[in-house]
C-alpha positions in Angstrom: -17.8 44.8 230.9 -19.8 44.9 228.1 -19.5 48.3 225.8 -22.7 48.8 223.5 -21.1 50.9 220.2 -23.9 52.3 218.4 -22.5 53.1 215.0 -24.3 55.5 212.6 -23.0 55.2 209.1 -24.6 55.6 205.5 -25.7 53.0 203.5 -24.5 52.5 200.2 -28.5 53.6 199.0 -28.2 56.6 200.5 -24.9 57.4 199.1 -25.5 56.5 195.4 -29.0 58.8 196.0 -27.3 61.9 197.3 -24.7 61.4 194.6 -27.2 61.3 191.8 -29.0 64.4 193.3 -25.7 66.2 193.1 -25.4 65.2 189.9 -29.0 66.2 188.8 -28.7 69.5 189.9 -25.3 69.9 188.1 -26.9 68.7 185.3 -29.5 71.6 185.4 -27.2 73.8 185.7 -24.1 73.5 183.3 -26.7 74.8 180.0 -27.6 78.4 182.4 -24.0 78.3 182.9 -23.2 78.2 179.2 -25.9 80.2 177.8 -24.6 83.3 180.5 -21.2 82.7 179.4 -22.4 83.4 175.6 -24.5 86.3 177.0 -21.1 87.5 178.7 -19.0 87.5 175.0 -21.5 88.8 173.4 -21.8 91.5 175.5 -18.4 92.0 175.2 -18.2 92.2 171.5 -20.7 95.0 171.5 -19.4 97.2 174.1 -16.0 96.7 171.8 -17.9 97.3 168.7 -19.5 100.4 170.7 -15.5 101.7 171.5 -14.6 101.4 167.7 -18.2 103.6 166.9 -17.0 106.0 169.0 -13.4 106.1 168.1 -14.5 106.3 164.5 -16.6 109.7 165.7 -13.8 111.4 167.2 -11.7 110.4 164.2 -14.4 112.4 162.0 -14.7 115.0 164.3 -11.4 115.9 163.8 -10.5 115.3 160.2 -13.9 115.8 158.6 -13.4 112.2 156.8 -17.0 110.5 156.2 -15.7 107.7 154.5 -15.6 103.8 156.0 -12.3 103.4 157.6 -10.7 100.0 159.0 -10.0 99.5 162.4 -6.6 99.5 162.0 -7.1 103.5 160.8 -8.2 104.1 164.6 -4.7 103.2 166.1 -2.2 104.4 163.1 -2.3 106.6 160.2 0.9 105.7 158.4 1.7 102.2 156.5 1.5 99.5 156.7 -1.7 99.5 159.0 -3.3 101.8 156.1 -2.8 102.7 152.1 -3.3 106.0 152.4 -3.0 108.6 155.3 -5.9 110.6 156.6 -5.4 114.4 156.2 -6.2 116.0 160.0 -5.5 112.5 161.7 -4.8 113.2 165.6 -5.0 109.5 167.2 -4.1 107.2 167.9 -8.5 106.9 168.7 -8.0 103.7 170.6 -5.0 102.2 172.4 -5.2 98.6 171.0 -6.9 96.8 168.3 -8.4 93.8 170.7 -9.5 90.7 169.1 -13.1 89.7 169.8 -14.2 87.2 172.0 -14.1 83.8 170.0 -10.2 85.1 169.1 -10.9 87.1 165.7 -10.6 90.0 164.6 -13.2 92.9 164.6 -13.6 93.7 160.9 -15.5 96.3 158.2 -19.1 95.8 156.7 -19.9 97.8 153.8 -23.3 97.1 152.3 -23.6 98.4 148.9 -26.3 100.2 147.4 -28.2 103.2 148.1 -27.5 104.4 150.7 -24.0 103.0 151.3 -24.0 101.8 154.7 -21.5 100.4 156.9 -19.9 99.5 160.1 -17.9 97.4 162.3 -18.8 93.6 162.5 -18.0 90.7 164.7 -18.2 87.0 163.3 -19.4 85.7 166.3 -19.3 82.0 167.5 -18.7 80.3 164.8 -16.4 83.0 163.2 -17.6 82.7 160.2 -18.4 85.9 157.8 -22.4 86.1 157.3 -23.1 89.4 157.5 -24.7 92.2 159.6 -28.3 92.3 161.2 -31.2 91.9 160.2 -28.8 89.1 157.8 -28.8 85.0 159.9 -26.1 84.2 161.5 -24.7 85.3 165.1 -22.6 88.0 163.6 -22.6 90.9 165.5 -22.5 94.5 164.0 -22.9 98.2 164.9 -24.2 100.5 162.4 -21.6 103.3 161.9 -23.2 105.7 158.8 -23.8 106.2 155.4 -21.5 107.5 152.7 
């Protein structure tokens, strides 16, 4: 008795081929992957900035203060997270100071000059202090008021 054993197999071409397209395609996708991870932080960092804007607003609602106040101001009003304390203060405004999404902390912008103007500012990817918009950089900043 003779048994005939057809086998069906891959050759080695087709392997390497189907590995490369894999590969290709992977390829392609890893920058959309990173550039909607960036989109994800920095989306982050203003919906953060946007929950400091709005602390700050109750915080004035309540104590009539108009002038720029640090972060840490939103979660304590007595040393050593501030010099002096806020007359009126009712917080805390927020429940924790988070850091942003590259690991630093959210921080003050004052621009001098007439009008004063400031806000809350994120350093972005490289972390690195450059300024708020319109200035270069990827710093990220919400404009809080003038004083």
């Amino acid at each position: 008795m003779i048994c005939k054993f057809k086998h069906s197999a891959f050759t080695l071409i087709e392997l390497i081929l189907v590995v490369a397209i894999i590969a290709l395609l992977a390829g392609s996708m890893v920058p959309m992957i990173l550039s909607a991870r960036h989109e994800a932080r920095t989306a982050k960092a203003l919906n953060d900035l946007d929950t400091l804007k709005t602390a700050y607003l109750k915080l004035r609602a309540d104590t009539g203060y108009t002038m720029p106040v640090a972060p840490e101001s939103l979660i304590s009003n007595s040393p050593p997270l501030i010099i002096t304390p806020i007359p009126g203060w009712d917080g805390p405004y927020v429940d924790e100071l988070k850091k942003d999404p590259w690991g630093t902390d959210y921080d003050i912008w004052i621009a001098m000059g007439f009008p004063n103007r400031w806000g809350y500012i994120c350093y972005g990817p490289n972390t690195i202090p450059e300024g708020p918009a319109p200035m270069p950089g990827d710093d990220i900043s919400i404009f809080i008021g003038n004083f």
